[in-house]
N, C-alpha and C positions, 0 to 999 in steps of 0.2 A: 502651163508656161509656153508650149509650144505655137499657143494661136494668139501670145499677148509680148512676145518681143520686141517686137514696132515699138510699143507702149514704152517696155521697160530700156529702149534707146535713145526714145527721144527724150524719156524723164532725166534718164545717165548724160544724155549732151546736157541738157539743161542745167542737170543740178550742178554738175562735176566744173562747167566754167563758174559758176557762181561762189562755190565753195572755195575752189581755191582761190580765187580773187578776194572773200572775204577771208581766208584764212593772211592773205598775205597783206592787206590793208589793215588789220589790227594789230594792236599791239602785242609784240612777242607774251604777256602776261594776260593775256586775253584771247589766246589763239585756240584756246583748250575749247572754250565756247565755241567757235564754229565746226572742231571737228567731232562736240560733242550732239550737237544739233542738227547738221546735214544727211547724214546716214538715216535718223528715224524717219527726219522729214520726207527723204527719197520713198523708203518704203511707203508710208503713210498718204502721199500720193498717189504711189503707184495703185497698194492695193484698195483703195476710197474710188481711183479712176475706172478700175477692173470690178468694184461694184455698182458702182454708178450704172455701166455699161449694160452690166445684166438685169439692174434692176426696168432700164427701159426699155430693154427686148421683152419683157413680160409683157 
């Protein structure tokens, strides 16, 4: 974690305005959907970015 912080900031800016913009443009009965979607997608970027990485230093 300590050499891929950069990563997990700029992923946390990114996703975190996205999110709540879409959490607050849907409708109150639909809101459940973005906060159930953004958190995995965070991770799943993150850690896809962090293999990606190492897979082309090989």
């Amino acid at each position: 974690m300590n050499q891929h912080w950069k990563k997990y900031l700029f992923l946390f800016a990114v996703i975190v305005p996205i999110s709540v913009g879409t959490i607050f443009t849907l409708p109150y009965h639909h809101r459940y959907i973005a906060v159930a979607i953004f958190p995995p997608l965070f991770w799943v970027l993150y850690y896809s970015w962090i293999t990606l990485e190492r897979k082309r230093d090989r």
